[in-house]
PDB file of N, CA, C, O and CB in Angstrom:
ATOM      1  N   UNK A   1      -4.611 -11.366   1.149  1.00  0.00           N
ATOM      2  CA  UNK A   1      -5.403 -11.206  -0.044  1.00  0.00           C
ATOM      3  C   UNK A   1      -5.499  -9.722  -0.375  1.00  0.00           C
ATOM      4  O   UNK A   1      -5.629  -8.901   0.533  1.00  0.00           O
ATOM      5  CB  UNK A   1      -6.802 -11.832   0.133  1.00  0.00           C
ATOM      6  N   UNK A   2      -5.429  -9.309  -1.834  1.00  0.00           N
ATOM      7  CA  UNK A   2      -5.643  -7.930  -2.096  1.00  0.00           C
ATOM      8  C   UNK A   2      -6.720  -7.653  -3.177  1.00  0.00           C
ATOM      9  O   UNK A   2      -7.060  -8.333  -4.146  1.00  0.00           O
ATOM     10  CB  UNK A   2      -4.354  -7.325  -2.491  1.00  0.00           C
ATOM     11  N   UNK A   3      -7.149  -6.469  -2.728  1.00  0.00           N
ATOM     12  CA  UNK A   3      -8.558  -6.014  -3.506  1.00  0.00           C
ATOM     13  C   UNK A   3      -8.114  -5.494  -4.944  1.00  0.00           C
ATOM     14  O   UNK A   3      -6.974  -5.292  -5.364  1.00  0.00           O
ATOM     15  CB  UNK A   3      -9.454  -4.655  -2.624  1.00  0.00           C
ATOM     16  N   UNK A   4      -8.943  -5.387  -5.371  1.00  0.00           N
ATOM     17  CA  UNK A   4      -8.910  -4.541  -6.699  1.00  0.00           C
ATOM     18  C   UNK A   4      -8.440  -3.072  -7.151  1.00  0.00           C
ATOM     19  O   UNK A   4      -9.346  -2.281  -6.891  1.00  0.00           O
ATOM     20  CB  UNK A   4     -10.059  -4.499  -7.004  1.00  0.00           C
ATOM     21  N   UNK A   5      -7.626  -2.604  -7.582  1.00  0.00           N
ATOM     22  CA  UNK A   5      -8.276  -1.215  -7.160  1.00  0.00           C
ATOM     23  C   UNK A   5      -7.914  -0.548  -8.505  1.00  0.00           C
ATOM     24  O   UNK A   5      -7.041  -1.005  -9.242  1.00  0.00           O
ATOM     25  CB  UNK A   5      -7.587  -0.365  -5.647  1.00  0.00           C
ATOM     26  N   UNK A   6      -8.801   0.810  -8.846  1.00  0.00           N
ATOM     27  CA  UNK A   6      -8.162   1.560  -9.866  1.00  0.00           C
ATOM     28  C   UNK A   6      -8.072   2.848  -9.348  1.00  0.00           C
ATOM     29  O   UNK A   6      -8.994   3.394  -8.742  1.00  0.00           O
ATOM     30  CB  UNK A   6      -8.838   1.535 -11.165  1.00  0.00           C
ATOM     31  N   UNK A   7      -6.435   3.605  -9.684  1.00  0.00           N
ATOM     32  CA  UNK A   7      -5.299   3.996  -9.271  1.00  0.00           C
ATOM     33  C   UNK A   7      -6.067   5.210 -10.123  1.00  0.00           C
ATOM     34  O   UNK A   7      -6.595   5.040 -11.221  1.00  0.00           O
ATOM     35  CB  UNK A   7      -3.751   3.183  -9.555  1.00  0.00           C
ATOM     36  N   UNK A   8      -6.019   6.531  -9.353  1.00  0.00           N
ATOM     37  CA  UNK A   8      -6.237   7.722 -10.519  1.00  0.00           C
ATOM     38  C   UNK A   8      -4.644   8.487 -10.653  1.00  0.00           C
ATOM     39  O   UNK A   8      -4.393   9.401  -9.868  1.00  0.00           O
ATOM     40  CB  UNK A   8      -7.648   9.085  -9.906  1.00  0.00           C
ATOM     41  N   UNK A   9      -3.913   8.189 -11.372  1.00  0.00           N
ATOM     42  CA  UNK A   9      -2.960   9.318 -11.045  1.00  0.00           C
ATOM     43  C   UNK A   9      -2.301  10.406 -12.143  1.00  0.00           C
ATOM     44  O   UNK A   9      -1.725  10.173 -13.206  1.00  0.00           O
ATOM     45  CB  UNK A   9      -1.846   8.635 -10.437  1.00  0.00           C
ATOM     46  N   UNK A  10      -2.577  11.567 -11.541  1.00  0.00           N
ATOM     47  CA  UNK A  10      -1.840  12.662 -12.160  1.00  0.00           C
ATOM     48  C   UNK A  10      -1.188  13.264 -11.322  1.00  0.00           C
ATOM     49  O   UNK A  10      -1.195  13.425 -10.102  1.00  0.00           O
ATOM     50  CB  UNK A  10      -2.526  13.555 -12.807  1.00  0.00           C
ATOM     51  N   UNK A  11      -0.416  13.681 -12.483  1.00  0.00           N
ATOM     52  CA  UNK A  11       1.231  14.375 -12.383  1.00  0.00           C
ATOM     53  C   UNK A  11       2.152  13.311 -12.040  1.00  0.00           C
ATOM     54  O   UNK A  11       1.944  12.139 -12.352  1.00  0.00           O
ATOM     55  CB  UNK A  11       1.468  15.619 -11.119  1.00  0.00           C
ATOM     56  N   UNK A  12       3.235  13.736 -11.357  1.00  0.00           N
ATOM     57  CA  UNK A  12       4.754  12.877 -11.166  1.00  0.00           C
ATOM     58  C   UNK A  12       4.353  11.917  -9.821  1.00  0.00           C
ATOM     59  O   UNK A  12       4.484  12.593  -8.801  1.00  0.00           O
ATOM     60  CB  UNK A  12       6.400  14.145 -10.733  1.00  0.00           C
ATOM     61  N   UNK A  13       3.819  10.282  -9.479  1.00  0.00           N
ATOM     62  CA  UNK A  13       3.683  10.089  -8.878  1.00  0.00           C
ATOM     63  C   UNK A  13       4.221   8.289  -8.654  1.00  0.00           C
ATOM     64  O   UNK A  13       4.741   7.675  -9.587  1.00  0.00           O
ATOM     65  CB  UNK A  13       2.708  10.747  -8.861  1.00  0.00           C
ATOM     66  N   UNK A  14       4.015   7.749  -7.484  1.00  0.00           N
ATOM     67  CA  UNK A  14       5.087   6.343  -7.477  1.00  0.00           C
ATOM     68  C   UNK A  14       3.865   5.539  -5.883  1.00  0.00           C
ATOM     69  O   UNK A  14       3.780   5.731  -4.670  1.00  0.00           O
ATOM     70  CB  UNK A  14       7.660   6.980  -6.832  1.00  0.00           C
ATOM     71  N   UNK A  15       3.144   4.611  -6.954  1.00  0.00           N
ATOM     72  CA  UNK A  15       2.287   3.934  -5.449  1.00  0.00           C
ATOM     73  C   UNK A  15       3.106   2.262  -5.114  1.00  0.00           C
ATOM     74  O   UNK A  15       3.567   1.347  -5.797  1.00  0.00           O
ATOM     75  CB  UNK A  15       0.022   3.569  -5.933  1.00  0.00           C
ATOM     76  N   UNK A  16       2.943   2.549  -3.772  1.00  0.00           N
ATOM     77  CA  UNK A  16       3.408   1.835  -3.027  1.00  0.00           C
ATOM     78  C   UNK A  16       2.323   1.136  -1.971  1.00  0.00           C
ATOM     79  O   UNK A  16       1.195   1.596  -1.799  1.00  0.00           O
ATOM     80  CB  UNK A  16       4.395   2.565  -2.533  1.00  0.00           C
ATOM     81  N   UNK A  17       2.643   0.399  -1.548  1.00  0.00           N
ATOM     82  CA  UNK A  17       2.068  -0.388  -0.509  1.00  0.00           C
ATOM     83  C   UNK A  17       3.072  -0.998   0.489  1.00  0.00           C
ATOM     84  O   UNK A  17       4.287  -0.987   0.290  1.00  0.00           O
ATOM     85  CB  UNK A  17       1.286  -1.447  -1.123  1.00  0.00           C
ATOM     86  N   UNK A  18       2.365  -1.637   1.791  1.00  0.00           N
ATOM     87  CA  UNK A  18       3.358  -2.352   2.732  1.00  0.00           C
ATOM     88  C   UNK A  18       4.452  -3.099   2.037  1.00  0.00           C
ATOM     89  O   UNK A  18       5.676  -2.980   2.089  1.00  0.00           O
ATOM     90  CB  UNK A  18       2.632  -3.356   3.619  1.00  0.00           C
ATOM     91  N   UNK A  19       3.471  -4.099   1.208  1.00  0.00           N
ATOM     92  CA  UNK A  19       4.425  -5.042   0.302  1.00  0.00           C
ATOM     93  C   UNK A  19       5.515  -4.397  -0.279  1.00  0.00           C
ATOM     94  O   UNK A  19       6.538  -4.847   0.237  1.00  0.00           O
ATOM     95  CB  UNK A  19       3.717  -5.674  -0.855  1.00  0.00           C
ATOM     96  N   UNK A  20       5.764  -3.550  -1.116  1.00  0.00           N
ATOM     97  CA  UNK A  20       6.615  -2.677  -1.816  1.00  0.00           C
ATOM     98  C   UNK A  20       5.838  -1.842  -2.509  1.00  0.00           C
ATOM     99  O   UNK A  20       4.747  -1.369  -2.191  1.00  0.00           O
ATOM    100  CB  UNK A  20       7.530  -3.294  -2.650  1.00  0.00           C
ATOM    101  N   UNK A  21       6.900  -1.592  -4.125  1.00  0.00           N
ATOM    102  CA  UNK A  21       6.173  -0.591  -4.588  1.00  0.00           C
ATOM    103  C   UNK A  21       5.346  -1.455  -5.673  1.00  0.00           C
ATOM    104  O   UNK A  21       5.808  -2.479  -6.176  1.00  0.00           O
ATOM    105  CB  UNK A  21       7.074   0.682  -5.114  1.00  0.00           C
ATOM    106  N   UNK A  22       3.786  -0.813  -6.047  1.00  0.00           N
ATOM    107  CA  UNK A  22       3.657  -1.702  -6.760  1.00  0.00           C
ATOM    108  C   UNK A  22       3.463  -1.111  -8.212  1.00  0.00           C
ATOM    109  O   UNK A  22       3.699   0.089  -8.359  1.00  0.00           O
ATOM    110  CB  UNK A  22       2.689  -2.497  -6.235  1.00  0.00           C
ATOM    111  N   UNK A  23       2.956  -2.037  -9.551  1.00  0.00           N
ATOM    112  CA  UNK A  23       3.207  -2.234 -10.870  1.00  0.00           C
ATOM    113  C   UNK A  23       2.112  -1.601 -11.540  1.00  0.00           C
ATOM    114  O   UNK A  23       1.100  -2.285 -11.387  1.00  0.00           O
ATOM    115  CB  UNK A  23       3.378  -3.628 -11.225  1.00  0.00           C
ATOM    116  N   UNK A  24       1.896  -0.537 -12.242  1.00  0.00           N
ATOM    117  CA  UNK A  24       0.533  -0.586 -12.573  1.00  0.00           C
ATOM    118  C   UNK A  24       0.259  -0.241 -14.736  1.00  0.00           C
ATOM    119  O   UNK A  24       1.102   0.268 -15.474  1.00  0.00           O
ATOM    120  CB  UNK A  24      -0.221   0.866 -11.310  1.00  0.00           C
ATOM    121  N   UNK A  25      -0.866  -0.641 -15.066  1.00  0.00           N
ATOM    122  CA  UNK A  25      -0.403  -0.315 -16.255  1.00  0.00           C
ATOM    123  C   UNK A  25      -1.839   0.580 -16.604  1.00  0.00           C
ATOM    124  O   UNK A  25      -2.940   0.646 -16.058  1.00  0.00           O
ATOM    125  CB  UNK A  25       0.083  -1.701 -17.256  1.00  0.00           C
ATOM    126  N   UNK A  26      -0.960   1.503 -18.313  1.00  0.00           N
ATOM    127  CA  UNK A  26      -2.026   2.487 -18.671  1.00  0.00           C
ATOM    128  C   UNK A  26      -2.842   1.692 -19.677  1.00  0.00           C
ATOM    129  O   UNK A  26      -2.504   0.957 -20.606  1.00  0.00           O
ATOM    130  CB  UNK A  26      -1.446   3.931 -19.292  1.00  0.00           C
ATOM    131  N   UNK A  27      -4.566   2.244 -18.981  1.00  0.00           N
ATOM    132  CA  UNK A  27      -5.492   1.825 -19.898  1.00  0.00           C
ATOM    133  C   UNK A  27      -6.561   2.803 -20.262  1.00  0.00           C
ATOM    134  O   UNK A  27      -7.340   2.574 -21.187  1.00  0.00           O
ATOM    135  CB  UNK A  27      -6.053   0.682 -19.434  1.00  0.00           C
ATOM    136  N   UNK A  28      -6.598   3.768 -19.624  1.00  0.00           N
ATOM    137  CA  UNK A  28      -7.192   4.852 -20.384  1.00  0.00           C
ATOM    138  C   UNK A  28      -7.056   6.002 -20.522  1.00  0.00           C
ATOM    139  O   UNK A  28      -6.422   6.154 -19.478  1.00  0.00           O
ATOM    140  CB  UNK A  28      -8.027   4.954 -20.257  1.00  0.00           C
ATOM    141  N   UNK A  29      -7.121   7.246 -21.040  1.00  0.00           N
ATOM    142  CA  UNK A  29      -6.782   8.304 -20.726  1.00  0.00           C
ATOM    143  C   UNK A  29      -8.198   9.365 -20.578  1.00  0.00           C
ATOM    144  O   UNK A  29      -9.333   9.151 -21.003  1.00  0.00           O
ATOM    145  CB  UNK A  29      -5.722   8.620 -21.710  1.00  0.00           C
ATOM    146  N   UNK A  30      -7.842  10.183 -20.061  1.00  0.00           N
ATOM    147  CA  UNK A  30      -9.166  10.990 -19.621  1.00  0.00           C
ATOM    148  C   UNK A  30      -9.024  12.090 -20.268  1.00  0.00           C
ATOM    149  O   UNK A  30      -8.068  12.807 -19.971  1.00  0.00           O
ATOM    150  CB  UNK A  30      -9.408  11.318 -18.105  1.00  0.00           C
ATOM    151  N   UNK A  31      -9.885  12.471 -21.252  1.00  0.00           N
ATOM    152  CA  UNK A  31     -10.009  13.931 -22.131  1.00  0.00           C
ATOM    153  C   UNK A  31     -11.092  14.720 -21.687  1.00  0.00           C
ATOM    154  O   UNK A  31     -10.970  15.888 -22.057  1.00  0.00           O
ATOM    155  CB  UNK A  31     -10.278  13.746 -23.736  1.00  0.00           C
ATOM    156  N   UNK A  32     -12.188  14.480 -20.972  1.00  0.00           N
ATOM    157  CA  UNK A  32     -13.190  15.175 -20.815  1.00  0.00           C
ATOM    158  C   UNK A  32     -13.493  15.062 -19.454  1.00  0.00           C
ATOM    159  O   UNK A  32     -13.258  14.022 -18.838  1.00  0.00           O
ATOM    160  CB  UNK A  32     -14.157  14.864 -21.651  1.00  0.00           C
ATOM    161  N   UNK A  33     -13.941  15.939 -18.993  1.00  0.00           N
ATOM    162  CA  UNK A  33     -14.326  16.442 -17.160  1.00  0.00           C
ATOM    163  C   UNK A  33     -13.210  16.789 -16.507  1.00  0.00           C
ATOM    164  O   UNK A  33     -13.146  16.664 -15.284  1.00  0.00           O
ATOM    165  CB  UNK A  33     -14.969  15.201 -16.068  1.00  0.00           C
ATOM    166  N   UNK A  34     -12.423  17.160 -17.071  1.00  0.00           N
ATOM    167  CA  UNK A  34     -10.875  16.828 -16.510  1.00  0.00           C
ATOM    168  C   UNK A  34     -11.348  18.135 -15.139  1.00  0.00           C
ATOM    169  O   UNK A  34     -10.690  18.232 -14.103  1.00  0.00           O
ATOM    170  CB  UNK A  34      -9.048  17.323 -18.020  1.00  0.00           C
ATOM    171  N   UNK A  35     -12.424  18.905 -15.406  1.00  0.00           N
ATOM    172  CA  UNK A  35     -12.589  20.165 -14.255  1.00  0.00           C
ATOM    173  C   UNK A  35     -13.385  19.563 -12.867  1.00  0.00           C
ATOM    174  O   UNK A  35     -13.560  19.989 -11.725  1.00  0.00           O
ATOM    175  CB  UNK A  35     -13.674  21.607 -14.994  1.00  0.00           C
ATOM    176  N   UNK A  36     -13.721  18.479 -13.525  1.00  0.00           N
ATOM    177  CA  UNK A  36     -14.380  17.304 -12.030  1.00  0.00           C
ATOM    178  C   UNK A  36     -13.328  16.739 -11.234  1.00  0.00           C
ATOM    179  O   UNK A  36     -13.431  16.514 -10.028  1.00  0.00           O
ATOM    180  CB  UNK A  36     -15.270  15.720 -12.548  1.00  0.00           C
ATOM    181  N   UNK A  37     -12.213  16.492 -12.006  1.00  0.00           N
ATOM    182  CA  UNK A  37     -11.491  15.175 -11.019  1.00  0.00           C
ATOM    183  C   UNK A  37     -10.796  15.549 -10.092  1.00  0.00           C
ATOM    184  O   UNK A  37     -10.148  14.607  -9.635  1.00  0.00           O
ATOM    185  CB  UNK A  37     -10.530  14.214 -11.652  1.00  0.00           C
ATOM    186  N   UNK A  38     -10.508  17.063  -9.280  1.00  0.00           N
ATOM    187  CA  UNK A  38     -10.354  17.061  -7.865  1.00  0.00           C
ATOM    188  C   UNK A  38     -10.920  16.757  -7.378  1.00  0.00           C
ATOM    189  O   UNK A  38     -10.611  15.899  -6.552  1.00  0.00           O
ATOM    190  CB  UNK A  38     -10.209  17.734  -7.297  1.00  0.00           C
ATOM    191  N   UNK A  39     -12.685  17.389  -7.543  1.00  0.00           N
ATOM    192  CA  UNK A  39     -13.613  18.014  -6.852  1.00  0.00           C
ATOM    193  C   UNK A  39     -14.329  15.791  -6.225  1.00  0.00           C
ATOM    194  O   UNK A  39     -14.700  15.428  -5.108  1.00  0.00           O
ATOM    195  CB  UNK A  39     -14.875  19.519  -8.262  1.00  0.00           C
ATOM    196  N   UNK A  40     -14.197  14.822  -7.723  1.00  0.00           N
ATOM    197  CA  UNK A  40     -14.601  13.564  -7.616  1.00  0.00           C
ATOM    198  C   UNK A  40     -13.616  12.709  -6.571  1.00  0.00           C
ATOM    199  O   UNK A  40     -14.065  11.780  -5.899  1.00  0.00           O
ATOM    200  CB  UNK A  40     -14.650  13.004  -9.045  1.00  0.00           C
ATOM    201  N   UNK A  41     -12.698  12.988  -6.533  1.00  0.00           N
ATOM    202  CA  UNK A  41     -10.997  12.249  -5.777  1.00  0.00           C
ATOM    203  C   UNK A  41     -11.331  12.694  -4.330  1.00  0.00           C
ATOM    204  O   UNK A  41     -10.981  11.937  -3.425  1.00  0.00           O
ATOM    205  CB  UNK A  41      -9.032  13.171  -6.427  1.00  0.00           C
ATOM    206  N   UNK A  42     -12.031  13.952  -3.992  1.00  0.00           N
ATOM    207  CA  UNK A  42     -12.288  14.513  -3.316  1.00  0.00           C
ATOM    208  C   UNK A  42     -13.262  13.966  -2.019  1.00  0.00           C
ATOM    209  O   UNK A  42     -13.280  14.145  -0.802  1.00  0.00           O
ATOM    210  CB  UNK A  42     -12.547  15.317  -4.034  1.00  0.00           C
ATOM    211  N   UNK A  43     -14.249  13.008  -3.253  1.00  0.00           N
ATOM    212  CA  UNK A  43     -15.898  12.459  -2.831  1.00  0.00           C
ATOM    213  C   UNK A  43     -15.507  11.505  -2.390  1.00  0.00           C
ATOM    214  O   UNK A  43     -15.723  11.167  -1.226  1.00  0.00           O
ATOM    215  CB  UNK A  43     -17.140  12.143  -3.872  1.00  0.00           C
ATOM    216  N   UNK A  44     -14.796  10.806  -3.270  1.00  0.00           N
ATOM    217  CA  UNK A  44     -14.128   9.306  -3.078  1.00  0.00           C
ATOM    218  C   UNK A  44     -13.269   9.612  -1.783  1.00  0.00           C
ATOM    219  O   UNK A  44     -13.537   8.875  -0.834  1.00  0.00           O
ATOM    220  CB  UNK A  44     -13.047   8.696  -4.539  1.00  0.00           C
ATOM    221  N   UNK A  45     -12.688  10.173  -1.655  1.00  0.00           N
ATOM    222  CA  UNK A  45     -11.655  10.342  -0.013  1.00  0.00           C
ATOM    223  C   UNK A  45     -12.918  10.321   1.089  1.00  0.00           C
ATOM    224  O   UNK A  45     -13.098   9.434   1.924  1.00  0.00           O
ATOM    225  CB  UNK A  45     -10.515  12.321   0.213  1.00  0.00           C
ATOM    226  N   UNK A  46     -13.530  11.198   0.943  1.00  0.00           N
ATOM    227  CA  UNK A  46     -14.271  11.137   2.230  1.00  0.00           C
ATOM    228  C   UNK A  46     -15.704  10.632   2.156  1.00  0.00           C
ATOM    229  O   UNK A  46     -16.311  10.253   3.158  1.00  0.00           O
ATOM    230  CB  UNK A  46     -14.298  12.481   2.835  1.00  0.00           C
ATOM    231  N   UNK A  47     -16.186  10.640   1.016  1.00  0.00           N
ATOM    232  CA  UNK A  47     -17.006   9.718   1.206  1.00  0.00           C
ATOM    233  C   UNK A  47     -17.368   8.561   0.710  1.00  0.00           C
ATOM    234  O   UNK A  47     -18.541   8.197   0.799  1.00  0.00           O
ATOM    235  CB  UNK A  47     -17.670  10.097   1.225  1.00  0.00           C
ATOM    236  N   UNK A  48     -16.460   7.836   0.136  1.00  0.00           N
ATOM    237  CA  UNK A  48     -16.177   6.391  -0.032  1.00  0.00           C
ATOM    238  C   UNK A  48     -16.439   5.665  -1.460  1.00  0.00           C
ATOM    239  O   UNK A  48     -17.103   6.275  -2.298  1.00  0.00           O
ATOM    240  CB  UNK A  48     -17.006   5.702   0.984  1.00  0.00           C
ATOM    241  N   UNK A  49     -16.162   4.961  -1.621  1.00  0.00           N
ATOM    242  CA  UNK A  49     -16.280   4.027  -3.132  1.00  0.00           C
ATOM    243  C   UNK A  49     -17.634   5.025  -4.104  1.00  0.00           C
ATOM    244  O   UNK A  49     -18.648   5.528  -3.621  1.00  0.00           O
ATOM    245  CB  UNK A  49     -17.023   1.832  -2.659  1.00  0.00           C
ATOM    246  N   UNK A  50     -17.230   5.045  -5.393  1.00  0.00           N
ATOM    247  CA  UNK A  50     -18.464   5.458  -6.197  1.00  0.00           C
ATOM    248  C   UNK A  50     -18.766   4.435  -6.723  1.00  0.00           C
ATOM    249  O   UNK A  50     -18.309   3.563  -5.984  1.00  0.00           O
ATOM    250  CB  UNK A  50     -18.396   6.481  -7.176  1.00  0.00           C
ATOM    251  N   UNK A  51     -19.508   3.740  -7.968  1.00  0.00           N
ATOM    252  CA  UNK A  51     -20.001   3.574  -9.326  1.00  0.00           C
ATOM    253  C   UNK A  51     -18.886   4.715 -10.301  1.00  0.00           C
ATOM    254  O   UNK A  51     -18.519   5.887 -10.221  1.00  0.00           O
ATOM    255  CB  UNK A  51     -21.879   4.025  -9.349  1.00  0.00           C
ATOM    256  N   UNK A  52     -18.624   3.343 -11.360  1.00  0.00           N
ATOM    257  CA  UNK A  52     -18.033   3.932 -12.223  1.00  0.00           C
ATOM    258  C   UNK A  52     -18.464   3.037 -13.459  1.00  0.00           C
ATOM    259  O   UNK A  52     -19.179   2.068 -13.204  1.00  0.00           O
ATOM    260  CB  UNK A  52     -16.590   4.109 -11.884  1.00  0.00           C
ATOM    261  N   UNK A  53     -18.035   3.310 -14.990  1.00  0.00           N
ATOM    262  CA  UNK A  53     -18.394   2.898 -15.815  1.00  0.00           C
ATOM    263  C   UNK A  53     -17.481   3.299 -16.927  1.00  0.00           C
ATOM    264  O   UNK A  53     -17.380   4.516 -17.086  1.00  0.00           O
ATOM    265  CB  UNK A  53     -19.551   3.118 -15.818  1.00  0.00           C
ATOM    266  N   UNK A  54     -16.622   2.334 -17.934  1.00  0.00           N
ATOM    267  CA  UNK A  54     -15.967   2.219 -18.719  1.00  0.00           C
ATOM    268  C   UNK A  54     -16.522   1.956 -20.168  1.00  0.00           C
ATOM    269  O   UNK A  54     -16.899   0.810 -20.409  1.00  0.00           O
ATOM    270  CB  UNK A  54     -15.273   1.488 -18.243  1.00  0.00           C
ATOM    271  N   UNK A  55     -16.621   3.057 -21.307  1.00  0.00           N
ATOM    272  CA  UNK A  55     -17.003   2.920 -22.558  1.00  0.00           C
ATOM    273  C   UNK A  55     -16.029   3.305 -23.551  1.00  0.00           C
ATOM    274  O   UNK A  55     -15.445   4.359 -23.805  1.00  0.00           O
ATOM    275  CB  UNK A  55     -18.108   3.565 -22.723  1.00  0.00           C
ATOM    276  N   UNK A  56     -16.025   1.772 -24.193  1.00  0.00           N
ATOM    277  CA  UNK A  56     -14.961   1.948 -25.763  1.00  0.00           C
ATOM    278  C   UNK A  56     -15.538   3.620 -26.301  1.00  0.00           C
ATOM    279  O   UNK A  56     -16.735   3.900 -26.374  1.00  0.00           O
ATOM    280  CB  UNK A  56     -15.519   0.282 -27.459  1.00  0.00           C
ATOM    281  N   UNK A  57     -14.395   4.606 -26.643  1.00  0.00           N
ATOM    282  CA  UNK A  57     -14.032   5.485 -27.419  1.00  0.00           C
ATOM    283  C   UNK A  57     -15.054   5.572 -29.368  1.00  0.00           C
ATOM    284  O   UNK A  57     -14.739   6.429 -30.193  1.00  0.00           O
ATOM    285  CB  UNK A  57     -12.315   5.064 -27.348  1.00  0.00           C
TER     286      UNK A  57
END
């Protein structure tokens, strides 16, 4: 069984899993905080799942 997950990726990148590689598609793009999202990718690595929240444009 596999979880959910949403994929952050920037720059030139290719995710994979045991299974192979897998499929993913674009649904949003990020224009604002863009000076957070090491520092957030960062939180999430070591200290685990956040809260997040998705609002129509």
């Amino acid at each position: 069984m596999s979880e959910t997950e949403i994929l952050v990726a920037y720059g030139p990148c290719c995710f994979a899993s045991k299974a192979g590689q897998l499929a993913g598609n674009h649904f949003l793009t990020i224009r604002e905080g863009l000076d957070r999202l090491a520092k957030t990718g960062r939180a999430v690595l070591w200290e685990g799942a956040k809260p997040i929240t998705f609002r129509a444009g």
